[in-house]
C-alpha positions in Angstrom: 7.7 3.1 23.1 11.0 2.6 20.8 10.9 1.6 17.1 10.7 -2.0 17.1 7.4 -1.2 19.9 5.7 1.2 17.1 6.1 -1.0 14.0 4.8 -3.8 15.7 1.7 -1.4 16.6 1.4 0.0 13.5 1.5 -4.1 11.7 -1.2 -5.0 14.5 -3.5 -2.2 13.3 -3.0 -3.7 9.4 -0.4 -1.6 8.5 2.8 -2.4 6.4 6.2 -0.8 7.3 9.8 -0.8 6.6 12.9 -0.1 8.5 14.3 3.2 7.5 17.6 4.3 8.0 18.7 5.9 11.1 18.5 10.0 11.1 17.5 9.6 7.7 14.0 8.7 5.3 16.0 6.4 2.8 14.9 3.1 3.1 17.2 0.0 4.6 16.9 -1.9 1.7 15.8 -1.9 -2.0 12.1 -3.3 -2.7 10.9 -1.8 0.4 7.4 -1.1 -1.3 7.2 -4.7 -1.8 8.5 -6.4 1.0 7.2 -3.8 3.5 5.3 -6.0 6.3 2.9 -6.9 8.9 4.6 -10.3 10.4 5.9 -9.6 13.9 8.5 -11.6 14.0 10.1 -10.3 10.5 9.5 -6.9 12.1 11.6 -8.1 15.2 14.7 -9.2 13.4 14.4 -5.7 11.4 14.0 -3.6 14.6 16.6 -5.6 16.7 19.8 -3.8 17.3 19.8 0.3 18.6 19.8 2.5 17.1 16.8 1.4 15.9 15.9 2.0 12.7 13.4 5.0 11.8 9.6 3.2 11.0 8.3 4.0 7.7 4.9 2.7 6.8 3.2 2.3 3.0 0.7 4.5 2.0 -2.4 4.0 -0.1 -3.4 0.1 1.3 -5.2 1.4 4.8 -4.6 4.9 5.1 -3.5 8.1 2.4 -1.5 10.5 3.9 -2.0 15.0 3.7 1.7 15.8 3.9 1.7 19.5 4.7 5.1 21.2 4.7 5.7 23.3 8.0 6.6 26.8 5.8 2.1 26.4 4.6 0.7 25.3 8.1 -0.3 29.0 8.6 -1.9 28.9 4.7 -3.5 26.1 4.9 -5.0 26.4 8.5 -6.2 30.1 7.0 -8.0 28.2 4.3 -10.0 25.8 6.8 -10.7 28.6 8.9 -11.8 30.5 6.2 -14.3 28.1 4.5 -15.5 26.8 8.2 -14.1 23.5 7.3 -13.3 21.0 10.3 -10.8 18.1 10.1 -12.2 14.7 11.6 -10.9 12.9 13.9 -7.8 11.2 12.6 -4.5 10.4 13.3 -2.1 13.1 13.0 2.0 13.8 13.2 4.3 16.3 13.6 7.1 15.7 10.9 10.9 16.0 11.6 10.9 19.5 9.9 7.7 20.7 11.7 5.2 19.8 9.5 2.3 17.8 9.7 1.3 14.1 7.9 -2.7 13.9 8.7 -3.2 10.1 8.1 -6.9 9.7 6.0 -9.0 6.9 4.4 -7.9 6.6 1.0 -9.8 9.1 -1.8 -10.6 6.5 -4.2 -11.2 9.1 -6.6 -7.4 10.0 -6.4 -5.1 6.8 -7.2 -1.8 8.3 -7.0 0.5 10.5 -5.0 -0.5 14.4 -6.0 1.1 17.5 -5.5 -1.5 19.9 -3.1 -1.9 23.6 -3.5 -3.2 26.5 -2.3 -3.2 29.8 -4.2 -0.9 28.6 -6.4 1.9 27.7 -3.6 2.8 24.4 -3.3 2.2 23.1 0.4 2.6 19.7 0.5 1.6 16.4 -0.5 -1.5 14.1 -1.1 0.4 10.5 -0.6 -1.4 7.1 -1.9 1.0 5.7 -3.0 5.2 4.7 -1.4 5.9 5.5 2.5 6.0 8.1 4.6 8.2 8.0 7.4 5.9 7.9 10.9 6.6 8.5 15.0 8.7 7.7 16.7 11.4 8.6 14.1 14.1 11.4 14.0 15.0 13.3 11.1 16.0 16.7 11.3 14.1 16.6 14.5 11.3 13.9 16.1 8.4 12.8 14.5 5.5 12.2 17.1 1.7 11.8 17.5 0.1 14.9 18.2 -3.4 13.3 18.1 -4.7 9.2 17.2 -8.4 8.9 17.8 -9.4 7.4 20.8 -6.4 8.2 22.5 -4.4 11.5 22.1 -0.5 10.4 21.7 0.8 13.9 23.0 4.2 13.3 24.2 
């Protein structure tokens, strides 16, 4: 599926989004937190000439986001070993840099965006709040589904 395919996908499952630069995670436009939408047809005029732009969807309305920078994947997988934790069954992306955005129900004790450690070491990101940007973009590299319930998107 191209761009236009996955934020139309991603606005049918009650999800806002915004049309993100080419290559890049800046926004096309000011206000995106704001004007991010659901509406297929605005999403087709936004999605309409190739390249398409990258899809970036708002956090903190349907879904949080783990942001987990690719240099602490060892760490933190370490960590859930260690403490015999298991992660459910949620949606989960590879970022452009290798990294990993594990899409969660919001924490409503935890409001805002927070910084997440380990040890000390920063490893990422607990996101409620602005956009991340989501498959099928392309940073540095691709961004893709490694797993959405009900129906692993390995590609």
């Amino acid at each position: 599926m191209n761009a236009q395919e996955w934020a139309l996908r991603y606005a049918a499952a009650g999800w806002r989004v915004y049309p993100v630069e080419p290559g890049a995670k800046k926004a096309c436009f000011t206000g995106w937190q704001t004007n991010a939408t659901s509406d297929p047809e605005l999403i087709a005029r936004q999605w309409r000439r190739e390249p398409y732009p990258n899809v970036g969807v708002i956090c903190g309305e349907s879904f949080a986001v783990f942001d987990i920078e690719a240099p602490h994947l060892p760490a933190f997988f370490e960590y859930l070993n260690a403490g015999g934790y298991i992660l459910p069954e949620m949606p989960v992306s590879a970022t452009g840099r290798g990294g990993l955005h594990l899409y969660v129900a919001p924490l409503p004790s935890v409001p805002t965006t927070r910084n997440l450690a380990l040890g000390g070491v920063h490893i990422g990101e607990y996101k409620t709040t602005g956009g991340v940007v989501a498959p099928p973009s392309t940073t540095v590299g691709p961004y893709r589904w490694l797993w959405w319930p009900d129906e692993p998107l390995v590609t």
